[in-house]
N, C-alpha and C positions, 0 to 999 in steps of 0.2 A: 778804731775801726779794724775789721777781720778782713783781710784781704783773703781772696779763693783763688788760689792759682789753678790751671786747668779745670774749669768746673765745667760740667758738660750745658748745651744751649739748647734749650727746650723752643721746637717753632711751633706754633700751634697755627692747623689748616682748617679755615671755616669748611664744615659739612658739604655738598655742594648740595642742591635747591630738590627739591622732588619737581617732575616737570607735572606742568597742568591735566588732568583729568581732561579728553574732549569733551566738548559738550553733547557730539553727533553720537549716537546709539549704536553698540554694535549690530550689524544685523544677523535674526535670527539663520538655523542652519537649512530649513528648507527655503527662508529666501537664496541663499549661495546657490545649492543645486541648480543640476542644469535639468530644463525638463522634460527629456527623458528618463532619468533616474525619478525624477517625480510620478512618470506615468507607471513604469513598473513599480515603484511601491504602491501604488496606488491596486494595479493588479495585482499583486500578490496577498495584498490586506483582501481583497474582494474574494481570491478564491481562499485562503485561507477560513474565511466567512463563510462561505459556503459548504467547506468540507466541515468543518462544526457544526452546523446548522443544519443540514441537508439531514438528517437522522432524527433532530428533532418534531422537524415542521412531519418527516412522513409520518413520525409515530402519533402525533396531533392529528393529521390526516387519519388514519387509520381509527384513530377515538373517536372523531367526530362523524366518520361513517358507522363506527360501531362495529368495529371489527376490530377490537382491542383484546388486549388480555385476559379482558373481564366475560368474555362474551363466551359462554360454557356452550349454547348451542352449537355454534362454528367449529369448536374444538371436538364435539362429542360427532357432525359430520363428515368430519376429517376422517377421523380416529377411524370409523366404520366404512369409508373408502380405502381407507391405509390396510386393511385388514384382508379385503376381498382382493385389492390387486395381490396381497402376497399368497392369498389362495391361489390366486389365478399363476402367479410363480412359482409356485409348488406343484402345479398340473403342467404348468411348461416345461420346468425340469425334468419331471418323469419323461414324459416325450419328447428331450433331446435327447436322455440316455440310452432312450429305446433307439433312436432312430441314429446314436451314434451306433451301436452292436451291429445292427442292418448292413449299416455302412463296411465295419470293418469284417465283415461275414462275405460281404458283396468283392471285397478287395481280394481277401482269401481265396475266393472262387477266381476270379481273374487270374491272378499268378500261378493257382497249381495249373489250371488250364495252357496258361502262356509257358510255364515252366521247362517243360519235356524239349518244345518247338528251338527253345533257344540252345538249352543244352546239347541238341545233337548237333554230331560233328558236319562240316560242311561235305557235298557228296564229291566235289572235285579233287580231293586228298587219296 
């Protein structure tokens, strides 16, 4: 027989257990919420919804009146009012120009008139 002097002493520790699975279900994260954080999400999806949608529904609006893109007469009465008012701006212009030179014609006359009266010297000197 071999005797081992100093041999080194191996302990072996059982693993410890994995603990049981509950059986009660976590609950979901909108059940935790408190509700008010449920009412403002809840607003915030509605107007989000709406600022998407709102362009849609008017332009559907707009087709189903017939006043869409498609609709060449609408465009071609536009187009012939757009035209006349910038007539009518072009005959306005003129006669603010006119009616600025009047003005500063008007202001000319006022100052040389006033002019003289302030220059002279006081008569108590």
């Amino acid at each position: 027989m071999i005797q081992v002097q100093d041999a080194p002493v191996v302990v072996q520790v059982p693993a410890p257990e994995i603990p049981p699975i509950p059986d009660f279900p976590t609950p979901a994260p909108w059940e935790m919420m408190p509700p008010q954080a449920m009412v403002l999400i809840a607003l915030a999806f509605i107007a989000a919804s709406a600022f998407v949608l709102w362009p849609l529904f008017r332009a559907l609006a707009r087709r189903i009146e017939g006043r869409g893109p498609g609709d060449a007469a609408h465009l071609r009465e536009e187009l012939m009012d757009l035209r006349e008012r910038v007539q009518l701006l072009e005959g306005a212009q003129a006669r603010v120009l006119e009616l600025e030179e009047r003005l500063d014609f008007a202001e000319r006359l006022l100052t040389e008139r006033s002019a003289p009266a302030r220059l002279r010297e006081p008569e108590g000197r």
